[in-house]
DRENDO-1510 file (C-alpha; in Angstrom, 1 decimal, always signed):
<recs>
REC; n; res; u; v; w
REC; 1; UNK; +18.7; +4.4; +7.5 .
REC; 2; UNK; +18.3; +6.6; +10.1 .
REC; 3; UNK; +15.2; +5.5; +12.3 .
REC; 4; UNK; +14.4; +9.2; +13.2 .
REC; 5; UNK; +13.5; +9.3; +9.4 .
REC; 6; UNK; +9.9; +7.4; +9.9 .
REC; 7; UNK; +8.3; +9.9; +12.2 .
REC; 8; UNK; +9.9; +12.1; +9.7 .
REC; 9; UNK; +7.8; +10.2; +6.9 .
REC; 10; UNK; +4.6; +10.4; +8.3 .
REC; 11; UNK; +4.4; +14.0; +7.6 .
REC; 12; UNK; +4.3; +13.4; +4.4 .
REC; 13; UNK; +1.3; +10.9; +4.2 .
REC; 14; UNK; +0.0; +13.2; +6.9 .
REC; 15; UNK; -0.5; +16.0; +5.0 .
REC; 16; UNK; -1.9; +13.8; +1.7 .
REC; 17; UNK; -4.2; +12.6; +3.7 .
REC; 18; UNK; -5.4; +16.0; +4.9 .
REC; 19; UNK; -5.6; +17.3; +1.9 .
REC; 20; UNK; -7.5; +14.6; +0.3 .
REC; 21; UNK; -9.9; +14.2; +3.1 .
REC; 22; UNK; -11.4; +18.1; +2.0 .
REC; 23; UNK; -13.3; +16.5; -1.2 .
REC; 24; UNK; -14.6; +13.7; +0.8 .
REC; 25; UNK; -17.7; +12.6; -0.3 .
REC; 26; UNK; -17.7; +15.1; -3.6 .
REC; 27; UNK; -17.8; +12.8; -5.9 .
REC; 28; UNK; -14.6; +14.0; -7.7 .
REC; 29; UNK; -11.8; +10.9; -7.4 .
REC; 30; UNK; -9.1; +12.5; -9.7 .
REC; 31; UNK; -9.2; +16.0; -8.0 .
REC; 32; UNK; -9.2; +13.9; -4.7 .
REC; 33; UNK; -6.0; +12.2; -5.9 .
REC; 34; UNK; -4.6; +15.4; -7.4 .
REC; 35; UNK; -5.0; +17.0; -3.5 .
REC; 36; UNK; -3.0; +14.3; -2.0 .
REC; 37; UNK; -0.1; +13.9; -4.7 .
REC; 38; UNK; +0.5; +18.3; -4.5 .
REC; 39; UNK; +0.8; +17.9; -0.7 .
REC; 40; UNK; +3.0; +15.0; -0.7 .
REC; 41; UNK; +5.2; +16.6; -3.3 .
REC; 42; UNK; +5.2; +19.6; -1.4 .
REC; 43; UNK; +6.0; +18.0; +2.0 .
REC; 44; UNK; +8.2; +15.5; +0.7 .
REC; 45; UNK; +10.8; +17.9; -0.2 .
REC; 46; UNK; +11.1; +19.2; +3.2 .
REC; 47; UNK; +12.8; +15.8; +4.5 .
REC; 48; UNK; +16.7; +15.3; +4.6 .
REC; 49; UNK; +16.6; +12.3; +1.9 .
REC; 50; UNK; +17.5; +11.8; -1.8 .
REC; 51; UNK; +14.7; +10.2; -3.2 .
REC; 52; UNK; +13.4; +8.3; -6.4 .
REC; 53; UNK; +10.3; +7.3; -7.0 .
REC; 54; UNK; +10.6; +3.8; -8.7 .
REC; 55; UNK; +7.0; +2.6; -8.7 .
REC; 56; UNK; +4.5; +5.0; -8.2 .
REC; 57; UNK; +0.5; +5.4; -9.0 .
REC; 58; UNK; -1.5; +7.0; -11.5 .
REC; 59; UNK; -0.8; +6.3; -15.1 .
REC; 60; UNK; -3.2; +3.5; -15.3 .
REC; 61; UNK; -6.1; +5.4; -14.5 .
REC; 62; UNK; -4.7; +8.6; -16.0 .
REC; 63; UNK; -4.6; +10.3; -12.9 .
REC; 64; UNK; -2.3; +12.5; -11.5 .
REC; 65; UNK; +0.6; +10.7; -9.7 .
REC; 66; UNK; +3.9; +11.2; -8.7 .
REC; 67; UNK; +5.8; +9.5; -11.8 .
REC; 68; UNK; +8.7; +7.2; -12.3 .
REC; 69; UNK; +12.1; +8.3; -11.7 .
REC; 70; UNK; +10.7; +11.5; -10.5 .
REC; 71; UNK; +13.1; +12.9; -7.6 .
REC; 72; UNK; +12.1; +14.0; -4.2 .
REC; 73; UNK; +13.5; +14.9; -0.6 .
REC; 74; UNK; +15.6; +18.1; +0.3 .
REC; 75; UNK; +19.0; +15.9; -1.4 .
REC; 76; UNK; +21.0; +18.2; +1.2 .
REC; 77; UNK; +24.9; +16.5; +1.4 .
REC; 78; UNK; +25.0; +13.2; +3.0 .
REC; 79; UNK; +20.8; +12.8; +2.9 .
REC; 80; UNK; +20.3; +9.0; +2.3 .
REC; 81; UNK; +19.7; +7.3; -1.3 .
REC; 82; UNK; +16.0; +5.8; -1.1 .
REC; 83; UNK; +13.7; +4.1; -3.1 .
REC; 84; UNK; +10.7; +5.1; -2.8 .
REC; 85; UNK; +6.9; +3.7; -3.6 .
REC; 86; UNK; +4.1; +5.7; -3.3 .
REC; 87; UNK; -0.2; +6.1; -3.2 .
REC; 88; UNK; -0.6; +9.4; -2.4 .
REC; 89; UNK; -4.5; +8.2; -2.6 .
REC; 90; UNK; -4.8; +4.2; -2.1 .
REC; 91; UNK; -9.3; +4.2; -2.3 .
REC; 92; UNK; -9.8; +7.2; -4.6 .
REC; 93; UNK; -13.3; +6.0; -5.2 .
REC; 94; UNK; -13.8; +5.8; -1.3 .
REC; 95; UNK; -12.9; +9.3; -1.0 .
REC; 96; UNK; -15.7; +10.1; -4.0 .
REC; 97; UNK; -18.0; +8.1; -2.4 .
REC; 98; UNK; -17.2; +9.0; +1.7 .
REC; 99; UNK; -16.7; +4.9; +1.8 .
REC; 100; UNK; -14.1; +3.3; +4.4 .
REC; 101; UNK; -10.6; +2.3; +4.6 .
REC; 102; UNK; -9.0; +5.3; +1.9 .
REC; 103; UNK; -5.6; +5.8; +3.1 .
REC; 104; UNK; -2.2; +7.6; +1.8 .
REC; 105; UNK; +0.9; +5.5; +1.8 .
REC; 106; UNK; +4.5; +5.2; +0.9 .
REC; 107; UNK; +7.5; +2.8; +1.1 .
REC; 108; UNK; +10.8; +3.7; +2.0 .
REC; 109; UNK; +13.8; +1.2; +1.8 .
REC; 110; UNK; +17.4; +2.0; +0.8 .
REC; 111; UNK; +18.3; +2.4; -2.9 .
REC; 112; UNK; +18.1; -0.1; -5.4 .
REC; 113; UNK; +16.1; -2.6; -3.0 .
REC; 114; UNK; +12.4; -1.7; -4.2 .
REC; 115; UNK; +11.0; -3.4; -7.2 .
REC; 116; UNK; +11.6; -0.8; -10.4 .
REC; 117; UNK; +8.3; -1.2; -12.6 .
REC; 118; UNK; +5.6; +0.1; -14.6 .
REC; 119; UNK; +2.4; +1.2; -13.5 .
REC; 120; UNK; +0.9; -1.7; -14.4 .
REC; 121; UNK; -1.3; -4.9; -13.0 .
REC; 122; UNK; +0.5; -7.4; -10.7 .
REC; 123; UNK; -1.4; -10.7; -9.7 .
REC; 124; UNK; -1.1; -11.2; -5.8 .
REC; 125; UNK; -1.3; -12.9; -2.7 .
REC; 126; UNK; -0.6; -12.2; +0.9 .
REC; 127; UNK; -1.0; -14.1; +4.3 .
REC; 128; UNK; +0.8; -13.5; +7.6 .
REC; 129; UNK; +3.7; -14.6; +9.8 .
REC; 130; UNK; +2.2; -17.6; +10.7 .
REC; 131; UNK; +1.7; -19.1; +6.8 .
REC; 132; UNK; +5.5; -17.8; +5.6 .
REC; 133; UNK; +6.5; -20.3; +3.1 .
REC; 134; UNK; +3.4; -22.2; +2.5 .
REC; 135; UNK; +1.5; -19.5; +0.3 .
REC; 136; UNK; +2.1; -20.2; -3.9 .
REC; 137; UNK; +0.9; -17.7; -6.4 .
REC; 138; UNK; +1.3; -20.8; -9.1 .
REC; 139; UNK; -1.1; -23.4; -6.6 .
REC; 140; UNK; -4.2; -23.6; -6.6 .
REC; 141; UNK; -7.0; -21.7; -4.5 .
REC; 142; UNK; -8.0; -24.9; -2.5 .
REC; 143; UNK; -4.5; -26.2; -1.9 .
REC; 144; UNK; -3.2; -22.5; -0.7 .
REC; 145; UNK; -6.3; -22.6; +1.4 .
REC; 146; UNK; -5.3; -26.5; +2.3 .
REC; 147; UNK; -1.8; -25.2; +3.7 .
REC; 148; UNK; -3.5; -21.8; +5.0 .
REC; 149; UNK; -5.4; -24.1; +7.6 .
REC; 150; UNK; -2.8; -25.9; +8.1 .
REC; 151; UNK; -0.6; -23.2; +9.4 .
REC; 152; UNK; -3.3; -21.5; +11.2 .
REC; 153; UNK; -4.7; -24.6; +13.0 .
REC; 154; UNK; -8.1; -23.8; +11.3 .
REC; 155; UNK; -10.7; -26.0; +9.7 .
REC; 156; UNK; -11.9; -24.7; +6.1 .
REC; 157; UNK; -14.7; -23.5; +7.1 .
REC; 158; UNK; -13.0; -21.0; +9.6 .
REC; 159; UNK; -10.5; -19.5; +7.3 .
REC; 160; UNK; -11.6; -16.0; +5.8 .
REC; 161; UNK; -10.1; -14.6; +2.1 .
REC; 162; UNK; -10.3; -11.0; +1.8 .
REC; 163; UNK; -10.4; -10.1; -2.5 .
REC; 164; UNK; -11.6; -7.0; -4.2 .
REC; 165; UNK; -15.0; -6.9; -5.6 .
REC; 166; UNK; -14.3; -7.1; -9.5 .
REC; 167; UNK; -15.4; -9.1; -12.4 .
REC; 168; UNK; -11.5; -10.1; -13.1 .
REC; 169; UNK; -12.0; -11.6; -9.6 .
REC; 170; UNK; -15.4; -14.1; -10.0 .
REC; 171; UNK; -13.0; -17.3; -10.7 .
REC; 172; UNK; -10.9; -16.8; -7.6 .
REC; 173; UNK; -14.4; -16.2; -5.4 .
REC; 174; UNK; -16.6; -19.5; -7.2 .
REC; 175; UNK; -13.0; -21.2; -6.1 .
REC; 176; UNK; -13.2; -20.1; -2.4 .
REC; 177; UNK; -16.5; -21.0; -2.2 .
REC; 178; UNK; -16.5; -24.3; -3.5 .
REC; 179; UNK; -13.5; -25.0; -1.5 .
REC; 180; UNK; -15.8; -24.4; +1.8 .
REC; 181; UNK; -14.2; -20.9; +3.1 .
REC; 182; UNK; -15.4; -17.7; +3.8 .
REC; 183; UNK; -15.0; -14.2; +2.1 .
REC; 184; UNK; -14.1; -10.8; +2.8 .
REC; 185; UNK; -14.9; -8.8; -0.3 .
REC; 186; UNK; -13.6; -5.5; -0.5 .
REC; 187; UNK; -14.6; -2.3; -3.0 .
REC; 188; UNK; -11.1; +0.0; -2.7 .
REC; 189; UNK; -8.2; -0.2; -0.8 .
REC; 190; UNK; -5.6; -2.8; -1.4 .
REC; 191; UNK; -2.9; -2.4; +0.5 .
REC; 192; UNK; -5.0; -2.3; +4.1 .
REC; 193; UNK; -6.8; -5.2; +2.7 .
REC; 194; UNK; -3.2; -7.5; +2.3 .
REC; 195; UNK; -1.6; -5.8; +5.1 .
REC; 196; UNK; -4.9; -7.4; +7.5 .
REC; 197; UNK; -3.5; -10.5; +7.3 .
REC; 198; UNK; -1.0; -10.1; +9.6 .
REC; 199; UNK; -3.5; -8.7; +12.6 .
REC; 200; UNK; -5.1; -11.6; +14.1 .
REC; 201; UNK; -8.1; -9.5; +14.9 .
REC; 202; UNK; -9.4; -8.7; +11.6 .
REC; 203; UNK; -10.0; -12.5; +11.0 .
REC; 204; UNK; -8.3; -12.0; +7.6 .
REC; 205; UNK; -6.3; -15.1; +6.6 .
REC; 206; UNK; -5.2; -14.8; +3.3 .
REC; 207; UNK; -5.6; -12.0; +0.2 .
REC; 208; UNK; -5.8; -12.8; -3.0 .
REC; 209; UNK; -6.3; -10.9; -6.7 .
REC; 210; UNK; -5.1; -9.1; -9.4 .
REC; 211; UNK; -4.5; -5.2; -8.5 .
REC; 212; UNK; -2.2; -2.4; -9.2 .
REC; 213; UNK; +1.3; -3.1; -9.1 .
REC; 214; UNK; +2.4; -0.2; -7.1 .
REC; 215; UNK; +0.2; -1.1; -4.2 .
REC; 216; UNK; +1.5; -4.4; -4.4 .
REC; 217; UNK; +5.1; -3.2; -3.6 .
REC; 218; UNK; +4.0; -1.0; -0.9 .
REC; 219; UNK; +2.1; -4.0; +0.6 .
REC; 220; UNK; +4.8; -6.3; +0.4 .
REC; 221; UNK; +6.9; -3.3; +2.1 .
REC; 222; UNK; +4.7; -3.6; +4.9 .
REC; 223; UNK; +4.3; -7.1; +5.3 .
REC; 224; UNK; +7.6; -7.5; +4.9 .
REC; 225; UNK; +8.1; -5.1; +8.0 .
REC; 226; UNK; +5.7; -7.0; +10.5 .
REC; 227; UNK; +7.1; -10.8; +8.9 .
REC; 228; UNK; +4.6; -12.1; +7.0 .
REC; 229; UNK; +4.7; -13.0; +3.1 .
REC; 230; UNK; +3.5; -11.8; -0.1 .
REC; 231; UNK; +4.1; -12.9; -3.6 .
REC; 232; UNK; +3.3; -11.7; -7.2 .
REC; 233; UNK; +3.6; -11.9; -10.6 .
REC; 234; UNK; +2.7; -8.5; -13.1 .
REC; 235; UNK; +0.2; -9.2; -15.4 .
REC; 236; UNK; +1.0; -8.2; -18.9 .
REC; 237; UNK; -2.0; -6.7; -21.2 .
REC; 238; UNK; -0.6; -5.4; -24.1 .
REC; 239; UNK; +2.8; -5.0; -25.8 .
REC; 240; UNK; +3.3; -1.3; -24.6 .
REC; 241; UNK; +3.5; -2.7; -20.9 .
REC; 242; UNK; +5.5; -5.2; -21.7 .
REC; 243; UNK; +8.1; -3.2; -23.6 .
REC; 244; UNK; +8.5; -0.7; -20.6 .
REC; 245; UNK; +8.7; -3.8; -18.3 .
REC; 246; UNK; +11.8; -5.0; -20.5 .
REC; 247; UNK; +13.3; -1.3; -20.9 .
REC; 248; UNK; +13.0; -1.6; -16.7 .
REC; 249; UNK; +14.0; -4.6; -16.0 .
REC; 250; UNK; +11.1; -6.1; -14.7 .
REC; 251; UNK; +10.8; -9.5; -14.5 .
REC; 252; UNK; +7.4; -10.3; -15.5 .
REC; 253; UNK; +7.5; -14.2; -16.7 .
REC; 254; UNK; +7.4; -15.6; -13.0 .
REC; 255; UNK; +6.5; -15.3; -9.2 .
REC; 256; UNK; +8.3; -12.6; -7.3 .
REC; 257; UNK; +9.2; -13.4; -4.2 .
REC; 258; UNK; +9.4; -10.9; -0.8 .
REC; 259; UNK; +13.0; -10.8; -1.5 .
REC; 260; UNK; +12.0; -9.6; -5.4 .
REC; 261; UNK; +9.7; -6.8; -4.4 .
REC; 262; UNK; +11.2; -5.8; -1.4 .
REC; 263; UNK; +15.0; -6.7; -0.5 .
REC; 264; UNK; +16.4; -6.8; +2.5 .
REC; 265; UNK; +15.0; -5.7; +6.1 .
REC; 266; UNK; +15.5; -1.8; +5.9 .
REC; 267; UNK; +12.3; -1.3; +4.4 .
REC; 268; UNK; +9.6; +1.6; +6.1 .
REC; 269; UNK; +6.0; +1.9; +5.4 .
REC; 270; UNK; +4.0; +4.7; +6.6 .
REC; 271; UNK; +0.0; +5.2; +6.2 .
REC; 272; UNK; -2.2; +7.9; +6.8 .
REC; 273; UNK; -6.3; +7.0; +7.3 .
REC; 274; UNK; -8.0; +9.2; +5.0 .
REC; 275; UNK; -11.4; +7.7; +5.8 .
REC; 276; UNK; -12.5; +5.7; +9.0 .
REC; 277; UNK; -11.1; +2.1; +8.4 .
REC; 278; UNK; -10.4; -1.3; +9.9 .
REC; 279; UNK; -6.5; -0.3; +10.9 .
REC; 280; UNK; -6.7; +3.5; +10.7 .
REC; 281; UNK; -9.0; +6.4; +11.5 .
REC; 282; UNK; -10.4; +8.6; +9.0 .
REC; 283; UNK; -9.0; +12.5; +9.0 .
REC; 284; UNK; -11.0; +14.6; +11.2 .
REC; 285; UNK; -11.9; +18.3; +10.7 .
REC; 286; UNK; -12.5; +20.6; +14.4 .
REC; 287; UNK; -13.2; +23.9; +14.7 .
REC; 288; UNK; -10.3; +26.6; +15.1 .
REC; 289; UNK; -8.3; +25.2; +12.4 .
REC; 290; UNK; -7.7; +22.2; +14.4 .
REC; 291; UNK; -7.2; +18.9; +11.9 .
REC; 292; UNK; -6.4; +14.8; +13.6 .
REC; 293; UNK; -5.2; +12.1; +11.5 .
REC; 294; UNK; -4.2; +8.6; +12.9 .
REC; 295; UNK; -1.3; +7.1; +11.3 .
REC; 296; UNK; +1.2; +3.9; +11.3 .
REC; 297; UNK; +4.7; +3.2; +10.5 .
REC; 298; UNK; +6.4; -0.1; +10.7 .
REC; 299; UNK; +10.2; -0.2; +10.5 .
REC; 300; UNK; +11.6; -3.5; +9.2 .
REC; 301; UNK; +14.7; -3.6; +10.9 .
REC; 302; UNK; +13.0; -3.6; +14.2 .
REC; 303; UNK; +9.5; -4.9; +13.6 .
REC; 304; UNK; +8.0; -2.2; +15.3 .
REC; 305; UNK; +4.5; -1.2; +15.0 .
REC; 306; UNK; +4.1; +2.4; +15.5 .
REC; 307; UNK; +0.5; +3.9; +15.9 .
REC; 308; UNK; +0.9; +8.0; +15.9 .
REC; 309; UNK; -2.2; +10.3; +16.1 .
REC; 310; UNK; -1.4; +13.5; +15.7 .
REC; 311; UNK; -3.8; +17.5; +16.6 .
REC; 312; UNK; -2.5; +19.7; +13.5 .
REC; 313; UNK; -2.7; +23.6; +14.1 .
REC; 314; UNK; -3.4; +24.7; +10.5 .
REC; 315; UNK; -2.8; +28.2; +10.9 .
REC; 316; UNK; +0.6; +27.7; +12.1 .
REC; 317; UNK; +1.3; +25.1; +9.4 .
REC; 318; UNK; +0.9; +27.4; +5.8 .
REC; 319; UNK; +2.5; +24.4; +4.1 .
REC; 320; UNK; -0.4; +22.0; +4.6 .
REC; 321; UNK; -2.9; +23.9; +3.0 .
REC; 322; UNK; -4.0; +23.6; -0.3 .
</recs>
């Protein structure tokens, strides 16, 4: 894929993330998410790609979303064949609220190389470059923690989980605990969460817990971009899922590997901060008509890390507006 097409990407989380970041604070999470799925439509078609959404949010909290299969990018002659995997809104109750680390996001990688599934739960964990091949969904907590250390040159004691705050979550934090490490715990926002295990300076060492599938293929995207490794396994809770997982092709009896949810190295991910977080800064509003968001791609191919913050004239940009 062209590399010029990630600076081209980040418009589109760009102008999600803008428009999301007006109801900040409102108290309205599925109008928040409906904001950031019209602009990324909108703004999506305006890049030279051929598109399909393969895993995308929104059906399993009934919000709006930009659905399976659905096709975006100009699809001029010659544009590229993506995949593509997309949270228009990745903390929609962060936006509600005015809480941290909301962020828009996507995953780019050449056809048929994203993982194709429902909307659905996927069971996770994450760590970074230095623990590649000694994480395992199917281990325990204590002896993932065990080779964690190991790999890290840490005690117990010094090794940090981050996991989202839910009741489906208690067994996995009374396991950390009792093992002798230290938690993180999180309210929204998965993919930031897994993605800070590969930043030494969050002090993250390993993610772990059950969340949305389609954040979990965006995650592994990025991880995946800046070498570290991921693993998980969709969690089936009734016999609609499972039916659509089949009709798919969506493996959901074992572990998926990076190479499962992401394949090769020609992956992108691009993020937008909606709200002030622990990688990104929040959108912010100026007078004039004058709009900054901080963003971040990472191209797999390259391992680059690029940081972009960006001054938006809104009156000479019509299309950003709501």
């Amino acid at each position: 894929m062209n590399r010029n097409l990630a600076l081209n990407l980040v418009r589109v989380t760009e102008a999600a993330a803008m428009n999301a970041a007006k109801l900040m604070g409102r108290g309205d999470k599925n109008l928040a998410d409906q904001y950031a799925v019209d602009a990324m439509r909108k703004m999506f078609d305006t890049i030279d790609i051929e598109g399909t959404v393969v895993i995308g949010e929104g059906e399993m909290d009934e919000a709006p979303m930009l659905y399976i299969g659905e096709k975006v990018g100009s699809g001029a002659a010659g544009a590229p064949k993506v995949d593509i995997a997309v949270d228009p809104l990745d903390g929609t109750t962060c936006v509600a609220k005015g809480l941290p680390n909301a962020v828009s996001v996507i995953a780019v990688a050449p056809e048929g190389c994203l993982l194709k599934a429902p909307d659905m739960y996927m069971r996770k964990i994450a760590a970074g470059p230095k623990c590649r091949g000694v994480i395992d969904l199917n281990a325990s907590v204590a002896d993932n923690l065990r080779n964690v250390g190991k790999a890290l040159d840490k005690d117990m004691e010094d090794l940090t989980v981050i996991i989202q705050d839910r009741e489906r979550h208690l067994d996995i934090i009374d396991q950390v605990r009792e093992a002798g490490a230290r938690i993180r715990l999180f309210q929204d926002g998965d993919v930031i969460s897994a993605i800070s295990t590969c930043f030494e300076e969050t002090g993250v060492d390993l993610f772990m817990g059950t969340g949305g599938a389609p954040e979990g293929v965006i995650g592994a995207a990025a991880i995946k971009c800046l070498g570290g490794e991921m693993q998980g396994q969709l969690v089936i809770n009734n016999e609609d899922e499972k039916r659509r997982c089949e009709e798919m092709g969506a493996d959901h009896g074992r572990v998926l590997t990076m190479d499962d949810l992401v394949k090769g190295d020609e992956a992108y991910f691009v993020a937008t901060g909606i709200s002030e977080g622990d990688l990104l800064k929040g959108v912010r509003f100026h007078a004039n008509d004058m709009v900054k968001t901080h963003s971040v791609v990472f191209r797999g191919t390259t391992g680059t890390i690029r940081f972009v913050e960006t001054i938006h004239r809104l009156d000479k940009k019509p299309d950003y507006a709501k």
